[in-house]
Structure formats: structure tokens, C-alpha cells
C-alpha positions as CSV (number, residue, x, y, z in Angstrom):
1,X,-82.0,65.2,-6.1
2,X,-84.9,64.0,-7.3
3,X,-89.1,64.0,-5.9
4,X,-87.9,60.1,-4.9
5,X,-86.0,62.0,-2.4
6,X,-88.7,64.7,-1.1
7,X,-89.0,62.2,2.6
8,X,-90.4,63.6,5.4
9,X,-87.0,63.0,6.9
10,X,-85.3,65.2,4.2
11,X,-87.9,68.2,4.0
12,X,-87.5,68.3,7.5
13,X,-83.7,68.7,7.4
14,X,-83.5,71.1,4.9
15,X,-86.9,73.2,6.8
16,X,-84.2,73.5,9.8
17,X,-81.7,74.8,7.0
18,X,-84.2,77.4,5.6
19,X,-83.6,78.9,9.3
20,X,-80.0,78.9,9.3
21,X,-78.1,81.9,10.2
22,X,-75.7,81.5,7.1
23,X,-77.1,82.9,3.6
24,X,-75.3,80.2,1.9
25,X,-77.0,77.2,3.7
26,X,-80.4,78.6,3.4
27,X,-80.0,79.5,0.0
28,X,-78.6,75.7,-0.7
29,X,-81.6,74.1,1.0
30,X,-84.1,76.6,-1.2
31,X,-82.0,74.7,-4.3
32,X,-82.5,71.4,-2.7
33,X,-86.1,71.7,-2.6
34,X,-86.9,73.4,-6.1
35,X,-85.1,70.1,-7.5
36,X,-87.5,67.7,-5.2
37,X,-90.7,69.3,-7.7
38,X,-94.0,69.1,-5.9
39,X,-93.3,66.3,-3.4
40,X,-91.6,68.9,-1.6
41,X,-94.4,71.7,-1.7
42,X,-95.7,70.7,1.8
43,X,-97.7,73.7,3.6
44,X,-94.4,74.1,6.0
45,X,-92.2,74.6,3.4
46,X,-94.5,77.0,1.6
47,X,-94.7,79.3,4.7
48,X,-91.2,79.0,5.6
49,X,-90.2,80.5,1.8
């Protein structure tokens, strides 16, 4: 995926995902933002992990 992909847009998506009621989703949007790096550290990701 990439820190080119780390958009507000995206990190938003996959925030929503970090909520979901299915293990697998949420554990597939924690992937998704270790691979964006740093871009994707924002404060609301951060408190949602």
C-alpha cells in the first residue's frame, strides 16, 4: 500500500474498519495501516489502536 496512499480519505476508511464488529476486518485495516509507515500515525489512529 504504500505512505502515497496514507489520504485522509483512506485513514478515515480504514478508522471506521478498526470498529468493525468482524475480527477479520479490523485486523485487515491494522495491516493496511502498518504498511502506510508514519503518514498513517495520525493522533486518531493512535487512540483507536
Amino acid at each position: 500500500m504504500g505512505e502515497r496512499a496514507a489520504t485522509t480519505e483512506v485513514i478515515d476508511g480504514l478508522i471506521s474498519a478498526l470498529r468493525d464488529w468482524h475480527p477479520s476486518v479490523s485486523q485487515r485495516a491494522c495491516e493496511a495501516i502498518g504498511m502506510m509507515g508514519e503518514n498513517a500515525a495520525t493522533n486518531e489512529v493512535i487512540n483507536r489502536l
